[in-house]
N, CA, C and O atoms as CSV, one atom per row, in Angstrom:
chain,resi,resn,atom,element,x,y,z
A,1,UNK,N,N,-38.415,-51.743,-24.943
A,1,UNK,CA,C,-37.888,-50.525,-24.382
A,1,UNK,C,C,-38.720,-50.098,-23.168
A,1,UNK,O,O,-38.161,-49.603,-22.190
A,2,UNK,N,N,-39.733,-50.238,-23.203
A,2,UNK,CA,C,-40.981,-49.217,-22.157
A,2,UNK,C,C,-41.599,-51.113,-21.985
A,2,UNK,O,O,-41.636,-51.931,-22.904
A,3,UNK,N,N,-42.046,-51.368,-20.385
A,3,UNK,CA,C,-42.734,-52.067,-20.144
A,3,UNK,C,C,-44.071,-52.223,-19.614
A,3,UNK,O,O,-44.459,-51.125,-20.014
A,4,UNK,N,N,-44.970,-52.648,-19.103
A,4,UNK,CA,C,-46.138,-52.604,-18.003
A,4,UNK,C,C,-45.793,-52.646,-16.831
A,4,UNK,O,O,-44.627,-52.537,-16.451
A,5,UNK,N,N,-46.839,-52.823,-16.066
A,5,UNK,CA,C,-46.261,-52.385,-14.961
A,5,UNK,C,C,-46.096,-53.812,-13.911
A,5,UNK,O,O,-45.929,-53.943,-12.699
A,6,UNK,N,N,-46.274,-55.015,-15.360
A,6,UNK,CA,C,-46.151,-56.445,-14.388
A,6,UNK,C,C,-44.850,-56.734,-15.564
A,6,UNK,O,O,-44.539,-57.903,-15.792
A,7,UNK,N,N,-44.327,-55.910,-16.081
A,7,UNK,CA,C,-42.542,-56.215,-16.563
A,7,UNK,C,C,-43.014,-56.464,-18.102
A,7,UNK,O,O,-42.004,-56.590,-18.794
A,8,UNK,N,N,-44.083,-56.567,-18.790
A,8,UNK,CA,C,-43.864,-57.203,-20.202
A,8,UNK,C,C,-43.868,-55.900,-20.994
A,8,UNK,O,O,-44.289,-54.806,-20.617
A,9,UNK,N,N,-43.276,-56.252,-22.256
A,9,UNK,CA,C,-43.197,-55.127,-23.407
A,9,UNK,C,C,-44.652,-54.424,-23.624
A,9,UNK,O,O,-45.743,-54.971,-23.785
A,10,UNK,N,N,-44.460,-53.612,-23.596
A,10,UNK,CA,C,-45.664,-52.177,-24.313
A,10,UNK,C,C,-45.536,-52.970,-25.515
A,10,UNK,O,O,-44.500,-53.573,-25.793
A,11,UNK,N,N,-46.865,-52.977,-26.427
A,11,UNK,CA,C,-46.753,-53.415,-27.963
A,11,UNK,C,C,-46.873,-51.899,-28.649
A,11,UNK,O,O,-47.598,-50.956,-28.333
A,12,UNK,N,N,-45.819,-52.039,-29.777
A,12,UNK,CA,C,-45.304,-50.645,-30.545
A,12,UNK,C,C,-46.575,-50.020,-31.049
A,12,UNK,O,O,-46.325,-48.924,-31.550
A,13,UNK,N,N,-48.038,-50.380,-31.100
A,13,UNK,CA,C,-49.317,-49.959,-31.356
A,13,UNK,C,C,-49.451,-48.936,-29.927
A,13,UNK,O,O,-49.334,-47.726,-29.730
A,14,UNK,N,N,-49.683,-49.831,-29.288
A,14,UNK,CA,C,-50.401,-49.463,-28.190
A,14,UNK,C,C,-49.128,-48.085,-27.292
A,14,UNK,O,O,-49.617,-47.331,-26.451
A,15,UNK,N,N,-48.021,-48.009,-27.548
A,15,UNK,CA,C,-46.775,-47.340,-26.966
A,15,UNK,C,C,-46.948,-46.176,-28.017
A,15,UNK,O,O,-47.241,-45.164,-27.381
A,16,UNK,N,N,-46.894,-45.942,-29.203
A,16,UNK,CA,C,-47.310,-45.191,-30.212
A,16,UNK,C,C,-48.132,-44.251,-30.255
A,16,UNK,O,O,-47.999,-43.039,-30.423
A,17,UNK,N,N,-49.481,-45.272,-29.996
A,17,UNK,CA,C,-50.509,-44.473,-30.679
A,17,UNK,C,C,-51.582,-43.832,-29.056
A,17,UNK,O,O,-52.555,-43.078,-29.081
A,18,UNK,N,N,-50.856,-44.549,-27.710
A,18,UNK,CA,C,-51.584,-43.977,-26.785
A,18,UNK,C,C,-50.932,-43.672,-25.525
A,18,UNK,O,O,-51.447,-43.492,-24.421
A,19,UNK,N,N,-49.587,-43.641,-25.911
A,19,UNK,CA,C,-48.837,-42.971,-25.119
A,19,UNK,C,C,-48.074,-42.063,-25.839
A,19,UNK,O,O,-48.349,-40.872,-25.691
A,20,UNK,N,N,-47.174,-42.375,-26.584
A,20,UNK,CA,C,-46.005,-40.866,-26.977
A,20,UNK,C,C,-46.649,-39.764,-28.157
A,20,UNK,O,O,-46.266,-38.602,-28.300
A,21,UNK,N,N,-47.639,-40.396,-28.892
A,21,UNK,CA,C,-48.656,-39.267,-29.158
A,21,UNK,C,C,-49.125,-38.260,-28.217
A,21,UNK,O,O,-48.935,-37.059,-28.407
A,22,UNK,N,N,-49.799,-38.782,-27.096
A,22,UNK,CA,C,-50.114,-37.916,-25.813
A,22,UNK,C,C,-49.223,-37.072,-25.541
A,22,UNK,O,O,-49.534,-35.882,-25.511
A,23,UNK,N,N,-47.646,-37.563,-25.228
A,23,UNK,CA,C,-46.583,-36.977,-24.739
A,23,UNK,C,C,-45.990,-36.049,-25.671
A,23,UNK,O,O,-45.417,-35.046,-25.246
A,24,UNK,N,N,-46.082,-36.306,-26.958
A,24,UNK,CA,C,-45.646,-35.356,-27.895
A,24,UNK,C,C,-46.371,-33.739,-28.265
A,24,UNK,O,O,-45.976,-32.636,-28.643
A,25,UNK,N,N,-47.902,-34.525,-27.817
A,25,UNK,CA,C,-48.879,-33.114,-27.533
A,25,UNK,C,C,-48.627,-32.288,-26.517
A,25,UNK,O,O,-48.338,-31.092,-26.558
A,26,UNK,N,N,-48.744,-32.950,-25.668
A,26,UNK,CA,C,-48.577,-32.603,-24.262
A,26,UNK,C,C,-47.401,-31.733,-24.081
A,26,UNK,O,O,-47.504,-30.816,-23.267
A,27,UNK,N,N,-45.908,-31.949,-24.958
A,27,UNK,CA,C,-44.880,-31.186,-24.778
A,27,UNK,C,C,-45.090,-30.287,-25.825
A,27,UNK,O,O,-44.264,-29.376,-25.878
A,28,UNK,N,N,-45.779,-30.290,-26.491
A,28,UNK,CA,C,-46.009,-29.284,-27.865
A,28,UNK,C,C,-45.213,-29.004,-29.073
A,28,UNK,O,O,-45.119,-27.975,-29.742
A,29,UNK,N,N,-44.412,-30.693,-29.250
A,29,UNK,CA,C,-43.946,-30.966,-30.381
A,29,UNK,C,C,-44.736,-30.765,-31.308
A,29,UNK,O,O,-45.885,-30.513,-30.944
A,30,UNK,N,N,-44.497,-30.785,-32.674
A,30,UNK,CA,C,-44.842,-31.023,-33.703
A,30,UNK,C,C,-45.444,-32.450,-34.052
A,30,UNK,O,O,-44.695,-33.408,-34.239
A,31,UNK,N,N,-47.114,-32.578,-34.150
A,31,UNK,CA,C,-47.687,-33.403,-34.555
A,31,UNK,C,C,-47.061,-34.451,-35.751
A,31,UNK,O,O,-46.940,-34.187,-36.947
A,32,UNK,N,N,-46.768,-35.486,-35.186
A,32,UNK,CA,C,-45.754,-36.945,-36.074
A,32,UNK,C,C,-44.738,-37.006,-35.598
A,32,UNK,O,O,-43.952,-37.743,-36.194
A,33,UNK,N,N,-44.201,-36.293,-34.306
A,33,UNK,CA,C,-42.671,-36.344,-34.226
A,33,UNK,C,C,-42.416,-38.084,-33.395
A,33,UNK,O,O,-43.370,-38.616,-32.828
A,34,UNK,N,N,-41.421,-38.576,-33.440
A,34,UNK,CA,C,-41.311,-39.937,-33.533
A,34,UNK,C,C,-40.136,-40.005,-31.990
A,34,UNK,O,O,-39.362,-39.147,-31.566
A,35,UNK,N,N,-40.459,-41.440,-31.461
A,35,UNK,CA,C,-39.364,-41.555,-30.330
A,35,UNK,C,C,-37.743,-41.743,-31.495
A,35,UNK,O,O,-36.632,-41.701,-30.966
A,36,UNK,N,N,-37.865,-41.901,-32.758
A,36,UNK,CA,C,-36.487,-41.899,-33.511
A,36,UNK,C,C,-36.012,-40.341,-33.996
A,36,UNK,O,O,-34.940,-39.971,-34.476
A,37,UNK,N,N,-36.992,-39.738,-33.741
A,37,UNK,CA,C,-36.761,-38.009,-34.270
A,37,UNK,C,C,-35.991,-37.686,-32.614
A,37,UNK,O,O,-34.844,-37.239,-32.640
A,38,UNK,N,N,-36.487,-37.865,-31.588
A,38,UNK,CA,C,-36.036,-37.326,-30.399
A,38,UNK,C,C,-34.838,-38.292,-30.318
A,38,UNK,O,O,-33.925,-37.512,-30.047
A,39,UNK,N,N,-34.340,-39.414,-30.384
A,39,UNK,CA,C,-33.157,-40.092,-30.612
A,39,UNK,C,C,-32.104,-39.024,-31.806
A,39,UNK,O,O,-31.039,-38.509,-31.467
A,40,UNK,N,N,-32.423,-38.958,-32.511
A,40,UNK,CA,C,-31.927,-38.458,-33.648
A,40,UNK,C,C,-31.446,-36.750,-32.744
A,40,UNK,O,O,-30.270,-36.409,-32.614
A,41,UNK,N,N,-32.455,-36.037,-32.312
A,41,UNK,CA,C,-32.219,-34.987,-31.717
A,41,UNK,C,C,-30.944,-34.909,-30.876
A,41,UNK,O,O,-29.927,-34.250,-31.097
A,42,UNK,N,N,-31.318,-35.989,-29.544
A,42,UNK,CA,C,-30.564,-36.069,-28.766
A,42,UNK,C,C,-29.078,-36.099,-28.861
A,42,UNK,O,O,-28.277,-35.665,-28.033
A,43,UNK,N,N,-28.747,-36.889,-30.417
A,43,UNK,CA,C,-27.360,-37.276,-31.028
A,43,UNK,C,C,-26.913,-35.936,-31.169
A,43,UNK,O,O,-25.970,-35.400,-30.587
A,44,UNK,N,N,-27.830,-35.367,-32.151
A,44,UNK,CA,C,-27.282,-34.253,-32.519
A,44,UNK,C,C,-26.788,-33.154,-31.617
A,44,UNK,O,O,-25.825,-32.489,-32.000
A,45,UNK,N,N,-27.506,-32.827,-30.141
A,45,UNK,CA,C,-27.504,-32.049,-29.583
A,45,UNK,C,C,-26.067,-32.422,-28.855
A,45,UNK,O,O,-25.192,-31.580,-28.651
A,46,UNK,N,N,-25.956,-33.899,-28.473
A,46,UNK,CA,C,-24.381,-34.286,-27.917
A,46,UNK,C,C,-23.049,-33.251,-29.033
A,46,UNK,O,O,-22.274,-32.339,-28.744
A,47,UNK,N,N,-23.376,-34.057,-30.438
A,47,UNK,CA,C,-22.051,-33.802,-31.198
A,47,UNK,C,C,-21.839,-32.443,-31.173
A,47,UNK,O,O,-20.711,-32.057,-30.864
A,48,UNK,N,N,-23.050,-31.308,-31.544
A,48,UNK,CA,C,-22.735,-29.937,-31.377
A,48,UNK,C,C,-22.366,-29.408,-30.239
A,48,UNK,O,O,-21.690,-28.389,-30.385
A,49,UNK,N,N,-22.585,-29.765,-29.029
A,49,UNK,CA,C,-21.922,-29.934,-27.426
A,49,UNK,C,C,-20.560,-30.121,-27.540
A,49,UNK,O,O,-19.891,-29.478,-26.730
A,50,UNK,N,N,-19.740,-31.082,-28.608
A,50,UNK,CA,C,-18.649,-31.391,-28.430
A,50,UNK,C,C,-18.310,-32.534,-27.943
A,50,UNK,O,O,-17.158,-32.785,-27.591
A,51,UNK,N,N,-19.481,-33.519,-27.855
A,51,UNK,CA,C,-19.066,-35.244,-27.377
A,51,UNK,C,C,-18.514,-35.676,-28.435
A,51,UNK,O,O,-18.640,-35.321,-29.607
A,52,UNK,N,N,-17.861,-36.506,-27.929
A,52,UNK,CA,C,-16.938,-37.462,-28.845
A,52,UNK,C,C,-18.094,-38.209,-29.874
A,52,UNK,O,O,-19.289,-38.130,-29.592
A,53,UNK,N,N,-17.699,-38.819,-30.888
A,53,UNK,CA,C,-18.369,-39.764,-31.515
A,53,UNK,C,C,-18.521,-41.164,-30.743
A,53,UNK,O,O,-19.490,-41.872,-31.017
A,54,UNK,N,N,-17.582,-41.579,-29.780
A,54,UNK,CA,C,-17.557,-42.618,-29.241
A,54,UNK,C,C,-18.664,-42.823,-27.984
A,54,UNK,O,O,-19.317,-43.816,-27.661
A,55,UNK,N,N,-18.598,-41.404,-27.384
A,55,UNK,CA,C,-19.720,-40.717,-26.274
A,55,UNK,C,C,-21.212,-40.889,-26.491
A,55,UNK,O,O,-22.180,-41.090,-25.758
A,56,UNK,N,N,-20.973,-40.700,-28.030
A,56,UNK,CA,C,-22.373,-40.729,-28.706
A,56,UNK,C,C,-22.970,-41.919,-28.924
A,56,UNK,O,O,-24.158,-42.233,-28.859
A,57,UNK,N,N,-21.587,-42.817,-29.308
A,57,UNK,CA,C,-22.053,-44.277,-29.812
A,57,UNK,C,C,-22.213,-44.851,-28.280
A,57,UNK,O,O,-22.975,-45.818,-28.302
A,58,UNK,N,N,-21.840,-44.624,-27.246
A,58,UNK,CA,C,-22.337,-45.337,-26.092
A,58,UNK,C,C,-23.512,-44.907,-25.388
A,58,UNK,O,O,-24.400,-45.574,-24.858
A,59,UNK,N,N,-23.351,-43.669,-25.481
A,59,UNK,CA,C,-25.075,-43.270,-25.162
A,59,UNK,C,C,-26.283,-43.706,-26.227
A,59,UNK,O,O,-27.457,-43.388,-26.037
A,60,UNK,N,N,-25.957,-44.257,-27.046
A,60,UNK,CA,C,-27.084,-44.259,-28.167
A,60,UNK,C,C,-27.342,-46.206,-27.898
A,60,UNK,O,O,-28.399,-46.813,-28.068
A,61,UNK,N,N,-26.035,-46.774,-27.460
A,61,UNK,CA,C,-26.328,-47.824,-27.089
A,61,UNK,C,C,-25.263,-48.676,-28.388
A,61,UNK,O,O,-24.959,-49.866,-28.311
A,62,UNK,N,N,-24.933,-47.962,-29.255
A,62,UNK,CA,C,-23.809,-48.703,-29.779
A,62,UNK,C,C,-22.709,-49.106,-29.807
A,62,UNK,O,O,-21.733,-48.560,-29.293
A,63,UNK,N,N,-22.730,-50.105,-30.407
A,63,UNK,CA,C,-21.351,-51.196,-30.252
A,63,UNK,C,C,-20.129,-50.448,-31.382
A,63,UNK,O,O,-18.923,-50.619,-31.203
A,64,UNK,N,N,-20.790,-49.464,-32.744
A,64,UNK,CA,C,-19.484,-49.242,-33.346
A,64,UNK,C,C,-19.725,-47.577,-33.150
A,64,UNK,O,O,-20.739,-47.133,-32.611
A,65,UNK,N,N,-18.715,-46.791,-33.635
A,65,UNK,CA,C,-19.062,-45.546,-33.590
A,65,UNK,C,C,-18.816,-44.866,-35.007
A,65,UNK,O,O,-18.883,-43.741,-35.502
A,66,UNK,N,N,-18.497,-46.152,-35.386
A,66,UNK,CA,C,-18.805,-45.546,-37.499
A,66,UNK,C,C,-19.715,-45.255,-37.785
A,66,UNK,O,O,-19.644,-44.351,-38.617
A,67,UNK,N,N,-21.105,-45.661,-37.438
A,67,UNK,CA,C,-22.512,-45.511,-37.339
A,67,UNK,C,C,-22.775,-44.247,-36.920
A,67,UNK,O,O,-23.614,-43.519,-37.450
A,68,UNK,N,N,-22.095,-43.952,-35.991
A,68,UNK,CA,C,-22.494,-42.711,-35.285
A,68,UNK,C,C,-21.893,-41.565,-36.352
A,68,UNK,O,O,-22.556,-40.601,-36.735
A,69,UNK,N,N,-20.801,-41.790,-36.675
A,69,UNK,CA,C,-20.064,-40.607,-37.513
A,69,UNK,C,C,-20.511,-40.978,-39.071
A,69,UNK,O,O,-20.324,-39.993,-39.785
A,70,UNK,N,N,-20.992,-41.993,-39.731
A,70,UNK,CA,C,-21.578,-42.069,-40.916
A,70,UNK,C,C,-23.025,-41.132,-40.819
A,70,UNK,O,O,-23.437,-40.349,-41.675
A,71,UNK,N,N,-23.639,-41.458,-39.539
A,71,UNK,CA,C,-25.266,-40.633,-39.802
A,71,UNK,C,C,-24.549,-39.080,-39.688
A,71,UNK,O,O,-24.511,-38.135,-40.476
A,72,UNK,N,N,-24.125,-39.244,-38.624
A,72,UNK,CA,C,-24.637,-37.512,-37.667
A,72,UNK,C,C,-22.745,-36.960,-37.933
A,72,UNK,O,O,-22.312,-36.190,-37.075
A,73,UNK,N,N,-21.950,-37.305,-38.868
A,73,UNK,CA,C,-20.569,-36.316,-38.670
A,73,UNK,C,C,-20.856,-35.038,-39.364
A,73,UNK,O,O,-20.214,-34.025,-39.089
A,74,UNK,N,N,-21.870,-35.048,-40.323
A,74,UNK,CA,C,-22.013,-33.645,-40.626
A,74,UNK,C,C,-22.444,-32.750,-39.796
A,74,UNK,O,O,-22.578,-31.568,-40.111
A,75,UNK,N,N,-22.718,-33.244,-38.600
A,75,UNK,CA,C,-23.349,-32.307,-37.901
A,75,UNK,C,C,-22.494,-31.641,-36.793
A,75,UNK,O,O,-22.864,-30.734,-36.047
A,76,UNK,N,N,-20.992,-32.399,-36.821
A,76,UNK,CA,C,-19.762,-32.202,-36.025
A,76,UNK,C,C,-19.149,-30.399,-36.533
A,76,UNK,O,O,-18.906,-29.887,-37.626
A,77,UNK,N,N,-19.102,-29.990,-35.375
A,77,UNK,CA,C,-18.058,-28.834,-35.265
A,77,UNK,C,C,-16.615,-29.333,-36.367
A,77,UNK,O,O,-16.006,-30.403,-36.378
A,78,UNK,N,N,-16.407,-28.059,-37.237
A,78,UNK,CA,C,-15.206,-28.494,-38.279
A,78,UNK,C,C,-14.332,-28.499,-37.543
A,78,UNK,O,O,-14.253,-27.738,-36.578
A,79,UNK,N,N,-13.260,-29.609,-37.939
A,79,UNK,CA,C,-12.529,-29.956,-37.339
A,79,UNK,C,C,-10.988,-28.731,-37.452
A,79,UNK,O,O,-10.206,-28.544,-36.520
A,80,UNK,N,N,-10.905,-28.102,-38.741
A,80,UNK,CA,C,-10.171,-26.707,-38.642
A,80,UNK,C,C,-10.496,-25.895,-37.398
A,80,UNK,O,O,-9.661,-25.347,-36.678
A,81,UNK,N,N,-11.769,-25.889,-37.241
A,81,UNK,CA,C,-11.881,-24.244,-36.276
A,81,UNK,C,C,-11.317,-24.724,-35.295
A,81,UNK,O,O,-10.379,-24.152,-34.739
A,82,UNK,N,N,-12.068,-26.501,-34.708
A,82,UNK,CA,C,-11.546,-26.852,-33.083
A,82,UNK,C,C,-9.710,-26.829,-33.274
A,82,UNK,O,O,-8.904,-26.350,-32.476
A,83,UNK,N,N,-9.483,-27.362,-34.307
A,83,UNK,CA,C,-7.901,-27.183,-34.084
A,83,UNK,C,C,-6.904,-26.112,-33.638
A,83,UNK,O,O,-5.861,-26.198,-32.989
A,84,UNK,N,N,-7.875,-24.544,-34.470
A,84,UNK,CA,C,-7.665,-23.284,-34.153
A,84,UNK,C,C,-7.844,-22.939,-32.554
A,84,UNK,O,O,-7.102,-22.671,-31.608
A,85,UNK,N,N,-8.870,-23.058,-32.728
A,85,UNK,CA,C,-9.414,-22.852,-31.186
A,85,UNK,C,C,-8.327,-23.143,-29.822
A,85,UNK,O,O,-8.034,-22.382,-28.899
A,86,UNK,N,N,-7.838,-24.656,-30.126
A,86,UNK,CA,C,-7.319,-25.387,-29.236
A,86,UNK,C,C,-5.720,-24.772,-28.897
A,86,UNK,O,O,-5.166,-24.619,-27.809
A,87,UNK,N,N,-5.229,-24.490,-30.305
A,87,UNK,CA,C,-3.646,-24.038,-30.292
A,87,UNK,C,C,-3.933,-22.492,-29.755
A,87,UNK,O,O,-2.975,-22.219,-29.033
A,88,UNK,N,N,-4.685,-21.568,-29.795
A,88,UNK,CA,C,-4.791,-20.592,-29.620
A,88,UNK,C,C,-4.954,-20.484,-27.996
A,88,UNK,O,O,-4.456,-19.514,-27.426
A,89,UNK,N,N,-5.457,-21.203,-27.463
A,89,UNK,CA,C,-6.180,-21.668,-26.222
A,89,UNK,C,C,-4.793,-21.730,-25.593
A,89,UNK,O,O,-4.247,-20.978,-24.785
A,90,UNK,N,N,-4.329,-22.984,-26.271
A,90,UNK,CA,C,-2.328,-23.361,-25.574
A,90,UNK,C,C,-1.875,-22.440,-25.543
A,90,UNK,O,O,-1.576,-22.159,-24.383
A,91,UNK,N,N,-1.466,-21.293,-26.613
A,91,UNK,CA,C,-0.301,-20.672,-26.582
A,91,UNK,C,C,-0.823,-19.250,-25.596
A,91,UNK,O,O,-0.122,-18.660,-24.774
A,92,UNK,N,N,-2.089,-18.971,-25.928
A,92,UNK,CA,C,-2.923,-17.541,-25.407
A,92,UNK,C,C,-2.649,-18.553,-23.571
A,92,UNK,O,O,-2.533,-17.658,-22.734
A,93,UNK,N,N,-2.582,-19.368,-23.156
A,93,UNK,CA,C,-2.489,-19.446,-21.672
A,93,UNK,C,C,-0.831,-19.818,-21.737
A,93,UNK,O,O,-0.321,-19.817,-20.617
A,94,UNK,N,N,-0.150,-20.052,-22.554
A,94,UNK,CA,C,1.011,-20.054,-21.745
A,94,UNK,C,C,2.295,-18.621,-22.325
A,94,UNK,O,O,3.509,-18.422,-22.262
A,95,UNK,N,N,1.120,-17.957,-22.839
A,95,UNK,CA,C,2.163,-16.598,-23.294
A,95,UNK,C,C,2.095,-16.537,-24.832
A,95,UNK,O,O,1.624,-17.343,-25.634
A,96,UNK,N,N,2.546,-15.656,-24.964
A,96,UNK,CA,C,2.952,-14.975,-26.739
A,96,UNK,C,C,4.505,-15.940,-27.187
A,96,UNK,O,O,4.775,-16.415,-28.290
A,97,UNK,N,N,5.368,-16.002,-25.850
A,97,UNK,CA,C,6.613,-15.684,-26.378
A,97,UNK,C,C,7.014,-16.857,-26.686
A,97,UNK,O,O,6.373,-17.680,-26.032
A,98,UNK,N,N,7.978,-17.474,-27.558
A,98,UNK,CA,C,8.138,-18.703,-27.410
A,98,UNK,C,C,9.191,-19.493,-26.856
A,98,UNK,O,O,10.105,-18.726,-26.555
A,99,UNK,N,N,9.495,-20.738,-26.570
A,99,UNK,CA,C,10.065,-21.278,-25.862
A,99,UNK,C,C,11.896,-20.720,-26.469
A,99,UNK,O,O,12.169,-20.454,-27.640
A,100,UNK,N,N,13.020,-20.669,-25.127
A,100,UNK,CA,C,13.960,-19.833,-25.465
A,100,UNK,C,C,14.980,-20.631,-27.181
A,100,UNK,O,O,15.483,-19.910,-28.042
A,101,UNK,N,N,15.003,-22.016,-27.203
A,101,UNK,CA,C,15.328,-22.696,-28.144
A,101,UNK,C,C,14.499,-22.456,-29.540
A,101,UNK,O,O,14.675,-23.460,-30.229
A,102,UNK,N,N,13.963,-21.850,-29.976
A,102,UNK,CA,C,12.847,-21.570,-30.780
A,102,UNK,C,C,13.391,-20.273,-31.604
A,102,UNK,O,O,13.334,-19.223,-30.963
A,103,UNK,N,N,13.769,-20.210,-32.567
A,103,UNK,CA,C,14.538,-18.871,-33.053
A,103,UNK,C,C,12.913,-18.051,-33.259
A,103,UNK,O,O,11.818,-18.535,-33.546
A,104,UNK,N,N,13.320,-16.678,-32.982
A,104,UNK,CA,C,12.059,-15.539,-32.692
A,104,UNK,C,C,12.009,-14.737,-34.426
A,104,UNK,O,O,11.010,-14.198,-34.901
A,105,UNK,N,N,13.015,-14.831,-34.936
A,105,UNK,CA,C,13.075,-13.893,-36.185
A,105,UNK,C,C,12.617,-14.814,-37.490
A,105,UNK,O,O,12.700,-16.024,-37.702
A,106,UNK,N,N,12.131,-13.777,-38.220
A,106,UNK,CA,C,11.743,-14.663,-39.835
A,106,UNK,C,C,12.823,-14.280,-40.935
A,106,UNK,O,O,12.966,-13.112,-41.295
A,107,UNK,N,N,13.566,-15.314,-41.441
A,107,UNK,CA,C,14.420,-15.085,-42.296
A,107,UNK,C,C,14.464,-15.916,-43.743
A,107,UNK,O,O,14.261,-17.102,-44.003
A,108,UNK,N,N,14.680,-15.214,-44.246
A,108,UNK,CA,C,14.572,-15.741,-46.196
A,108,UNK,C,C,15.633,-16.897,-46.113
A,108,UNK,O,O,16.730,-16.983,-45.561
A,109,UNK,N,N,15.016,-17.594,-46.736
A,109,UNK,CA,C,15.685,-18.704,-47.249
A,109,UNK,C,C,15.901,-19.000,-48.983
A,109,UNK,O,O,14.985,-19.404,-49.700
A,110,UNK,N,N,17.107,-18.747,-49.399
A,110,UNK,CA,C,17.353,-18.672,-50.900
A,110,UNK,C,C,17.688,-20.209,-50.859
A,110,UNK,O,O,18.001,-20.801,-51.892
């Protein structure tokens, strides 16, 4: 992931324990926080944003996006409210009234 500066891999010791330690202080994380906790973050912060699961699985670098919605779908906006949201959104911008084919009255049905 992270190289030198003549192209070869950082070894996960040496990337660990004397660089993202530093960086984790330095930003004033919480002592142990991990480059998979800030991965993990990052997901999360997409799905509550409203990215797709698929958005997620390509930014994260994956090939499926079942992965993505097996870890992190609990962490998805319910899918009731966005539905609410969305029809309310339609009808609140194109009026109250409804289209003229559309009977307007409520009537019993025996």
């Amino acid at each position: 992931m992270f190289t030198t500066t003549t192209g070869t891999p950082l070894g996960h010791v040496y990337y660990g324990h004397n660089l993202f330690r530093k960086a984790v202080a330095s930003a004033g994380l919480p002592e142990g926080t991990t480059s998979h906790d800030l991965r993990h973050h990052f997901a999360s912060l997409l799905l509550a944003a409203g990215e797709s699961v698929i958005g997620v699985a390509e930014r994260l670098g994956h090939d499926d996006a079942s992965l993505v919605l097996s870890t992190y779908g609990h962490l998805m906006p319910d899918s009731e409210d966005r539905t609410r949201r969305a029809v309310d959104a339609a009808w609140g911008a194109a009026g109250a009234a409804c289209a003229p084919d559309v009977p307007q009255g409520v009537r019993s049905v025996r």
